[in-house]
C-alpha positions as CSV (number, residue, x, y, z in Angstrom):
1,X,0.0,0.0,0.0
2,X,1.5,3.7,-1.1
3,X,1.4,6.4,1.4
4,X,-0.3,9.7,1.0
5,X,3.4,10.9,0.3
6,X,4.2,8.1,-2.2
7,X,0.8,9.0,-3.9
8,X,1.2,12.9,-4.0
9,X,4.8,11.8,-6.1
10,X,3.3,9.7,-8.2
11,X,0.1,12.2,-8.5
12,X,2.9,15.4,-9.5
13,X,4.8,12.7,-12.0
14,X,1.6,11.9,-14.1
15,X,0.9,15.2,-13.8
16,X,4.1,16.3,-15.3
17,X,4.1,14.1,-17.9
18,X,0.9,15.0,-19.1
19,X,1.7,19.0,-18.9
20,X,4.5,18.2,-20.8
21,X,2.6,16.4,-23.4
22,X,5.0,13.4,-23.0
23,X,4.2,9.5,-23.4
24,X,5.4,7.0,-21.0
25,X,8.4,6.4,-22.7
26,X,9.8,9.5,-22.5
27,X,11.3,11.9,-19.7
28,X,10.9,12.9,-16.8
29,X,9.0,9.6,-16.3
30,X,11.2,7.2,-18.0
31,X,14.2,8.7,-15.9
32,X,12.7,8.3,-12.8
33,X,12.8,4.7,-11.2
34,X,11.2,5.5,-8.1
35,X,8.7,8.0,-6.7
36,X,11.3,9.3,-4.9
37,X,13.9,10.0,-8.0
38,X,14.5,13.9,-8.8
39,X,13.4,15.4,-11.3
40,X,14.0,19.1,-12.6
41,X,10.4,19.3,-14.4
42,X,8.7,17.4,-11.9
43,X,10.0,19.7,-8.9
44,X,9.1,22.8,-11.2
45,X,5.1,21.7,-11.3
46,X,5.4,20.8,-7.5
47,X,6.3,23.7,-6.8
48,X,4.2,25.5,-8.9
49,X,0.9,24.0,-7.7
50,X,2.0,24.6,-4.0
51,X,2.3,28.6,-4.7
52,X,-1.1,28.3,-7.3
53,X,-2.7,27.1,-4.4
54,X,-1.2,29.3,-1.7
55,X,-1.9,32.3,-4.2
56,X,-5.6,31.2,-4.5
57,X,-6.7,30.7,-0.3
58,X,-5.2,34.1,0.4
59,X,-7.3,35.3,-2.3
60,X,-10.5,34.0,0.4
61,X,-9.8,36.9,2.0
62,X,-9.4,40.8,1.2
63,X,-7.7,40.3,-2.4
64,X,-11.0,40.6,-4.1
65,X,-12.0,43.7,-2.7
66,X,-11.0,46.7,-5.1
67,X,-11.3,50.4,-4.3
68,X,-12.2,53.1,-6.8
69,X,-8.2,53.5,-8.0
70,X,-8.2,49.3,-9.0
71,X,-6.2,48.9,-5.2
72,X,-7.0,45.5,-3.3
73,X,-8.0,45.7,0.0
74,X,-5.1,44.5,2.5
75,X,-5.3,42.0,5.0
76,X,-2.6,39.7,7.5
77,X,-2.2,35.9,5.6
78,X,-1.0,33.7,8.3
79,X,1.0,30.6,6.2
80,X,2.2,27.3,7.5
81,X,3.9,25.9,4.8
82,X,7.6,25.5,3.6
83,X,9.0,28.7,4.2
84,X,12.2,28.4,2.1
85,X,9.6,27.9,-1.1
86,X,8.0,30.5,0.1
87,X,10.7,33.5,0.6
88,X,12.1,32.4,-2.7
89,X,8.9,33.6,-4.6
90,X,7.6,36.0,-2.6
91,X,7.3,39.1,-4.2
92,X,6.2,37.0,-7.9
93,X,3.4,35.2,-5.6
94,X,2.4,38.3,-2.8
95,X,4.2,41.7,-4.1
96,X,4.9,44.1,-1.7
97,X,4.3,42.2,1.1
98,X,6.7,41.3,4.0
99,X,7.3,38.0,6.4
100,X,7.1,38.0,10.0
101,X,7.8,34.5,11.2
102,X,6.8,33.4,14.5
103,X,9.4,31.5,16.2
104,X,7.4,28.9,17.9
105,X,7.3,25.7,19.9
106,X,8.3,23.0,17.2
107,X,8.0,19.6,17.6
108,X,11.5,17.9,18.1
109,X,10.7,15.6,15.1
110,X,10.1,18.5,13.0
111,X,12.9,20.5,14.0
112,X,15.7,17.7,13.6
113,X,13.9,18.3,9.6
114,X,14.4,21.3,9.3
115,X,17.3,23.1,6.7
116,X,20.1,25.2,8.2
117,X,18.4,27.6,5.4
118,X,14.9,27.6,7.0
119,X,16.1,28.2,10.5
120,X,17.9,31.0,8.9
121,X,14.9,32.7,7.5
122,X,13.0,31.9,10.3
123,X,15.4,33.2,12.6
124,X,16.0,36.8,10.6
125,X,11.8,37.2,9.9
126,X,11.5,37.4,13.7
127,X,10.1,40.4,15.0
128,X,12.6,42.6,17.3
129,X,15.9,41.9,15.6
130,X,18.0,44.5,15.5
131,X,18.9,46.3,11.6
132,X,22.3,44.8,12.2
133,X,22.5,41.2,12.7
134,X,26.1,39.6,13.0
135,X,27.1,36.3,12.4
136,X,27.9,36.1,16.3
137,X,24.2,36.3,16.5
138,X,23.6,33.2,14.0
139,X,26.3,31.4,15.7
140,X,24.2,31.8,18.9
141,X,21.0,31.1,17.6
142,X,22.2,28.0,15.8
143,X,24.3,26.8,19.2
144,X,27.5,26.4,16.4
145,X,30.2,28.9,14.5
146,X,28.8,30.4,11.8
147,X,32.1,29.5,9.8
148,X,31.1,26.0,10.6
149,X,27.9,25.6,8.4
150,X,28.1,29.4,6.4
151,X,29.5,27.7,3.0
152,X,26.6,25.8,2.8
153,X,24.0,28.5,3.2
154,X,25.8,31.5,1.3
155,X,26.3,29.1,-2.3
156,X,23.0,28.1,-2.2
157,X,21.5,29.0,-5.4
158,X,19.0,31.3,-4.4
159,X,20.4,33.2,-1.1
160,X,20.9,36.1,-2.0
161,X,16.5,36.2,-2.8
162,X,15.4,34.2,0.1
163,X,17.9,36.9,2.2
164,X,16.8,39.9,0.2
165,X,12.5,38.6,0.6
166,X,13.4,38.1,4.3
167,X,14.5,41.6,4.4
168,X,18.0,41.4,5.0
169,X,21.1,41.8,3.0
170,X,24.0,39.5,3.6
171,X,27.2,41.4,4.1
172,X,30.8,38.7,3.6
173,X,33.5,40.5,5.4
174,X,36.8,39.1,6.9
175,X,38.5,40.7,9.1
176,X,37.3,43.1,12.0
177,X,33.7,43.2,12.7
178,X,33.4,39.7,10.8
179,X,30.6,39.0,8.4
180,X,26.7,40.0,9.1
181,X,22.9,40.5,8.1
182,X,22.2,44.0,7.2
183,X,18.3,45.1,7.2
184,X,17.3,46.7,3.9
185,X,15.1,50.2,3.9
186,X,11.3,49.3,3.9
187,X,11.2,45.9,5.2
188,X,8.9,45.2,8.2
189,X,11.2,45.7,10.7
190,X,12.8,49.0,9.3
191,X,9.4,50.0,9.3
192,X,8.4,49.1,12.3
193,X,4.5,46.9,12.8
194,X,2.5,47.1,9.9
195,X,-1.0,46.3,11.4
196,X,-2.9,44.7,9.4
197,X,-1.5,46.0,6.4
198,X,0.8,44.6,3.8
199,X,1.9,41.6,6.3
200,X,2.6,37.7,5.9
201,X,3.0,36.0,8.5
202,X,4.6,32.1,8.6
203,X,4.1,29.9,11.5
204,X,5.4,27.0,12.2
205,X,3.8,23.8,10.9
């Protein structure tokens, strides 16, 4: 018997292949041998119906609601979902909004699952942070050296986005003063509490 996870890949495969107009014979299908083999095209769709689907239960709320000048109303989305898909399309999926992540209770299971990336971008979309963040901070925060783990976060392809749509601007420096996270103008916390107004918040799931 497949689980509900082994029958979501298999659901997003068929799905693929049909999107793509391909037969069985051909990729990404005939290159996967499992539902658990990667697949470029098949991750693009997955992704892709997981921010459709975000985009259209926010749109249950305030989004429908035009003023005179064509402006939607505003309203707070609260999102539990996988944050690092999330920061990385932010501003194609919600423009113009911001992320405040409340830093939670998580459940030990779920944090032992959890990327050094996401605890990142949890960590610097938590209200209160000052609009300089050093890597002494991280190093904290993560209870290990930030030049321990950095490499790994800093070549990821996308950093300098999911950084940038958490509101922060990674500054490399060696030397005195050391690497850190500077906050760019107009992000929630340079701005202070929005309200209600132009806010995403992400909870933990």
């Amino acid at each position: 018997m497949l689980t509900s996870t082994e029958e979501w890949a298999y659901a997003i495969s068929e799905n693929s292949q049909g999107v793509k107009r391909a037969s069985a014979t051909e990729p990404p299908l005939a290159s996967m041998t499992s539902s658990g083999s990667g697949s470029d095209d098949v991750r693009r769709i997955r992704e892709g119906h997981l921010l459709r689907w975000t985009k259209q239960m926010a749109l249950r709320g305030r989004s429908r609601e035009f003023d005179e000048n064509g402006v939607c109303g505003t309203q707070k989305l609260v999102v539990t979902s996988d944050l690092t898909l999330l920061m990385g399309n932010l501003q194609r999926v919600f423009p113009g909004a911001h992320v405040r992540s409340e830093d939670g209770p998580v459940k030990h299971e779920r944090h032992k699952k959890l990327t050094r990336l996401h605890r990142l971008l949890r960590y610097l979309s938590t209200p209160g942070l000052p609009s300089r963040v050093d890597t002494e901070q991280i190093s904290g925060h993560f209870g290990r050296r930030w030049r321990g783990f950095s490499a790994d976060l800093t070549r990821h392809k996308n950093f300098t986005t999911l950084v940038a749509n958490a509101g922060w601007r990674y500054v490399g420096k060696q030397g005195a003063g050391g690497a850190y996270f500077e906050r760019l103008d107009g992000s929630l916390g340079d701005r202070g509490a929005l309200g209600d107004e132009g806010e995403l918040r992400a909870e933990p799931s």
